[in-house]
N, C-alpha and C positions, 0 to 999 in steps of 0.2 A: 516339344513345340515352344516356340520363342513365347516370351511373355510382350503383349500389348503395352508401353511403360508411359510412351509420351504422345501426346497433341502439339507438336512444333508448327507456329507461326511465325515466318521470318517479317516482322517488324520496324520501321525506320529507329522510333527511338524505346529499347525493349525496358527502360527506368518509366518511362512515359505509358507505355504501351502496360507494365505490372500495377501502375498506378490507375489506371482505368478498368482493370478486370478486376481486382481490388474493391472496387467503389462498384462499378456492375453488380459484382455476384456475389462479394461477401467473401472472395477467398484470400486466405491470406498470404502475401510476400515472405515464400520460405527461402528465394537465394538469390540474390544478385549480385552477378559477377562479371567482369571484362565481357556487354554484349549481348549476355542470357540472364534472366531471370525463369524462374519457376514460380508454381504454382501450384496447390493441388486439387486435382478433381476430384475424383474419388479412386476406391481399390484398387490405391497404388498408382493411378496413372496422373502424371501429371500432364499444369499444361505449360509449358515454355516456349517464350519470346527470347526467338531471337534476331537478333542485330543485322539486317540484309548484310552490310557492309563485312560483316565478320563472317556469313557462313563461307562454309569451305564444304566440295566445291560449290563454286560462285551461286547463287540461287536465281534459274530463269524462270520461275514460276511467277503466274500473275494472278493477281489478289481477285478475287470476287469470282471466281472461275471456281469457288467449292462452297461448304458451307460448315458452318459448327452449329449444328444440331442440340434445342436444349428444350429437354420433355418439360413441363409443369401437370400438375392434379385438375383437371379441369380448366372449360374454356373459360371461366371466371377468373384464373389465373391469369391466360394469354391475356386477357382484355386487361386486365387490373398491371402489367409489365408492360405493357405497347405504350397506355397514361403513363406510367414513371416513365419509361426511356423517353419518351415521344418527348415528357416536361425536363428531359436533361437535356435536352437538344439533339438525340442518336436521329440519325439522316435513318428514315424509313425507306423503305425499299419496295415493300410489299405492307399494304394496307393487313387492317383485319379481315381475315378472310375466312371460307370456309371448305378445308378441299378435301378429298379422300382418303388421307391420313390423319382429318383433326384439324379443327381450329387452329391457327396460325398468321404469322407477318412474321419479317425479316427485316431488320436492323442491320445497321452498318459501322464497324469498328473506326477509329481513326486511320489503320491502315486500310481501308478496303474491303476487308474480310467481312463475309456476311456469318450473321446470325440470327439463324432461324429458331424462334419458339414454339411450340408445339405439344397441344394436349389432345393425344390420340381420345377418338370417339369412344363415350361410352366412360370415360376418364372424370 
């Protein structure tokens, strides 16, 4: 079975784009190169940006049409990450909320790309 490796978001500017997941999340800028940057998540998977203008083939996908999913340890967490992004100025999308999979709101990257946080019930 193939292995799971990458989280690919094709991004305007992917220096710009390494530079704010960086400051988000704490992760660190392992490669920038003509386009793509990387990033790592965890076991093994990264997450890479890339450059709309350089993927091959052309990229017609549109941004906000999915989501990148990111669990915390309770809803003390999600509430305590909505204040920080909220006070960096991340465009909200979806208030604090509270739905069937856990406490949660969604944020929005500079490209588009939503980001949802999420501390399932019970967490």
């Amino acid at each position: 079975m193939p292995a799971f490796s990458f989280l690919l978001l094709h991004v305007a500017d992917h220096a710009a784009s390494a530079r704010f997941y960086n400051r988000l999340l704490g992760l660190p800028i392992l490669e920038q190169k003509d386009g793509f940057s990387t990033l790592p998540l965890r076991d093994g998977v990264m997450l890479g940006l890339w450059e709309r203008r350089t993927v091959e083939p052309a990229s017609s996908g549109q941004t906000g049409a999915s989501e990148v999913a990111l669990s915390v340890a309770g809803a003390a967490a999600v509430e305590a990450l909505h204040a920080d992004w909220s006070a960096q100025g991340l465009p909200i999308l979806q208030a604090l909320t509270l739905m069937s999979f856990g406490t949660t709101f969604v944020a929005e990257d500079p490209d588009g790309h939503r980001l949802r946080v999420f501390a399932p019930p019970g967490a």
